[in-house]
N, C-alpha and C positions, 0 to 999 in steps of 0.2 A: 079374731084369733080363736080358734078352737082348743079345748084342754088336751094335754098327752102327758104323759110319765114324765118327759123329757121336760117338758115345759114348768111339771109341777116342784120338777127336783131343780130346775134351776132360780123356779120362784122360792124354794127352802133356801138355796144353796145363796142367793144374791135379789133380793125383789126386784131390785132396780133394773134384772135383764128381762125383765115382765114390761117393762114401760117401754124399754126399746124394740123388744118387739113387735108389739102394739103398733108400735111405729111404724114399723116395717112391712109391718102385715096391712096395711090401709084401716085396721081396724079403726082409727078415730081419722081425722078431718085435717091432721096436721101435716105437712110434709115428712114425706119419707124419709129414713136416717140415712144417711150418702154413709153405706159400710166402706172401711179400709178393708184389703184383704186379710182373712182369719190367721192367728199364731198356727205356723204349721206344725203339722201333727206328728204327734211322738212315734217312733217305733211301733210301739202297742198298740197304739188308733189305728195303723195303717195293718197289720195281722189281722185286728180284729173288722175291720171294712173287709180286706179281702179274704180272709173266712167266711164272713155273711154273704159276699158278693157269688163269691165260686160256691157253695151251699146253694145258692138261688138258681146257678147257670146248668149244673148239675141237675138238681132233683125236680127241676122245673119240669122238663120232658115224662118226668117219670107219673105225674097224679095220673090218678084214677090204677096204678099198677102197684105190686105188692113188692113189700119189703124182703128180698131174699128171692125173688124170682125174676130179677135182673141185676145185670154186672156194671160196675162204673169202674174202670182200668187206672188204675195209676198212671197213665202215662196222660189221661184225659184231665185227671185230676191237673196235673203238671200243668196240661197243656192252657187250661183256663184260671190259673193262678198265673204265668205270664202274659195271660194277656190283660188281666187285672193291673199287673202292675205297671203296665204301659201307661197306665193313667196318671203316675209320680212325677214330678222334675227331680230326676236324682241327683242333680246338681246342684240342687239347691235346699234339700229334704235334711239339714240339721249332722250331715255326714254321717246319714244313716244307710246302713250295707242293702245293698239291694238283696245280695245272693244271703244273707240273712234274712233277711226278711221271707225271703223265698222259702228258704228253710222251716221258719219257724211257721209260716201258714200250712206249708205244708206236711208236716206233723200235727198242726190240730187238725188239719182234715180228716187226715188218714185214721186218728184216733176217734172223731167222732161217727163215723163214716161205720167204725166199726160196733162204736157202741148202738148204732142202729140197728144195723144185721145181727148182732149179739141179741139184742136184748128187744127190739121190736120183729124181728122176722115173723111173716108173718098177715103185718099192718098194712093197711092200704094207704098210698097217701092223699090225703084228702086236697091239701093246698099247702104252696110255701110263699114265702115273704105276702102273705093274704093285708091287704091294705084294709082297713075299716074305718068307718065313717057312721058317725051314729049319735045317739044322745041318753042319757041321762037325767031325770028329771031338768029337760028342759037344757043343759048343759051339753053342747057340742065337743066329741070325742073322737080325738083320730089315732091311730098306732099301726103298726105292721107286725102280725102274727111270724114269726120266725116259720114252723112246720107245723100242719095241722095232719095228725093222721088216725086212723082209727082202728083199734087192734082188734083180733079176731071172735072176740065179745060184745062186741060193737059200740066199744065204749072210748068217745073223741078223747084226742090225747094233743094238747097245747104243747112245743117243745121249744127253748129257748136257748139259741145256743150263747155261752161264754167263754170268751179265749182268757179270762184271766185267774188266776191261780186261787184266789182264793176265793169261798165256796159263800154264796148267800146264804142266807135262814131258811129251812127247808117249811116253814111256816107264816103263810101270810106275803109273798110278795106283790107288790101295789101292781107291777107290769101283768103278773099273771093274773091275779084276779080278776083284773079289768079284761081281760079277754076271757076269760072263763064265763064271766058274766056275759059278755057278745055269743060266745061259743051256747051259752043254755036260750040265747032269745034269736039266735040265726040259724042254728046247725042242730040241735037235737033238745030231744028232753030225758035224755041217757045224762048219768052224770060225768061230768068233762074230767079229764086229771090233767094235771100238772108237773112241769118238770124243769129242770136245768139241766142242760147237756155239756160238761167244762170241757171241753175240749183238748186244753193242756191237763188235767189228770189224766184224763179218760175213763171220765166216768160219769153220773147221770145220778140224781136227784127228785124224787118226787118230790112237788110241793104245797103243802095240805091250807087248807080254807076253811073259814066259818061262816056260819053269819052273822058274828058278830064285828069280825073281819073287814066282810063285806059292808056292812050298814054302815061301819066307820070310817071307811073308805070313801062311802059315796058322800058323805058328811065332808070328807075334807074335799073331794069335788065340788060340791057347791058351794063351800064356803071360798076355797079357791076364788072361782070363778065370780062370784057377784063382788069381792074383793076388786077383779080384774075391771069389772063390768063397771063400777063405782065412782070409781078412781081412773083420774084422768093428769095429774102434774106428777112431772119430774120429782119432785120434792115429795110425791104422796109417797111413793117407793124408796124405800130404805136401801142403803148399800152396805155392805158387807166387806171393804177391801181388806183384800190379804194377798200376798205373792201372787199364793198358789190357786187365786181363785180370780185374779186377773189375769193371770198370763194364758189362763185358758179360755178366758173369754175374746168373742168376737168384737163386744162394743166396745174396750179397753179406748177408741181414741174418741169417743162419744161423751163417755162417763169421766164428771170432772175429779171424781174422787178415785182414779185410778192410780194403779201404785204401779205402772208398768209408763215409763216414758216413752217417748214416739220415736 
């Protein structure tokens, strides 16, 4: 099993979903965890999957071409948000509104969409949804770069988009550094910037770095990780139950100290 944001904040959030994935991943010797299928996903999750999805289907075609010197039609936009949503059983999705949903993806599109022409015109884009794979003292790292593009300074610009309202710490986040730090050891030796693009504002966020930031960072990647590496029983991994921190989990019918019944 390789370290990612995802992984690290689930090992904050619950350790004991660190064992099961281990599990899952062949990383040890034991049989694999026979998953039930996932609690399905809120409203939210699903905006925010198909924001990311239709962002990728879009700007895909577009690298290596500049921001502001081609057009993406609203009706195209339309046209690849429903077919995103084809992928839901709406009959079963928690009687949640399709034509809402529709709705509300489609206003952060349209809002982030602008805060690019706005405020990057100009940029070229370099890569989106960029997968990465790599390491860290010895620590195996994987993520996906939301947009990498780089403005007419030629200074790479990380861009992450968020469908939810309220705004992270414009200082220090663990997802972007960790790419910032890929971005100065794969793509340049320009200094990289950072961003949040919220999409339900409409609006955009630099987000600033140290190296003290950084050194602390990679500190808790390793100690993470040899944590992971170390440790091998169910019982080494402490659990965390709460509601709201089971019913969003996937192993809830694995884990015996689950507070969500079957």
């Amino acid at each position: 099993m390789k370290w990612s944001i995802t992984s690290s904040d689930q090992f904050n959030r619950c350790p004991r979903i660190i064992y099961y994935k281990k599990q899952s991943s062949g990383h040890t010797n034991r049989k694999k965890v026979n998953m039930k299928k996932s609690i399905s996903p809120s409203k939210y999750n699903i905006v925010g999957n198909i924001v990311h999805d239709t962002f990728e289907q879009i700007y895909k075609p577009q690298i290596s071409n500049i921001i502001g010197d081609f057009r993406i039609e609203r009706e195209e936009i339309k046209k690849v948000i429903r077919k995103c949503l084809e992928h839901y059983d709406w009959n079963n999705e928690n009687g949640i509104e399709k034509d809402q949903v529709f709705r509300k993806s489609f206003d952060n599109l349209k809002k982030g969409k602008q805060i690019l022409d706005k405020n990057f015109r100009g940029s070229e884009i370099i890569s989106v949804e960029k997968e990465i794979d790599w390491e860290i003292n010895n620590v195996p790292i994987r993520g996906k770069i939301d947009l990498i593009i780089k403005d007419k300074t030629g200074n790479y610009w990380i861009l992450d988009w968020k469908t939810q309202y309220e705004m992270y710490s414009i200082i220090g986040d663990p997802q972007l550094v960790i790419y910032s730090e890929w971005a100065k050891n794969n793509l340049t030796t320009n200094p990289v910037k950072l961003a949040h693009i919220y999409t339900k504002k409409g609006e955009y966020k630099q987000n600033y770095n140290s190296r003290k930031i950084t050194e602390e960072l990679v500190k808790k990647i390793s100690d993470d990780y040899d944590f992971w590496r170390k440790y091998d029983k169910e019982s080494d991994y402490d659990t965390r139950p709460h509601d709201l921190n089971c019913r969003v989990c996937k192993y809830i019918h694995q884990c015996p100290d689950s507070r969500i019944d079957d």
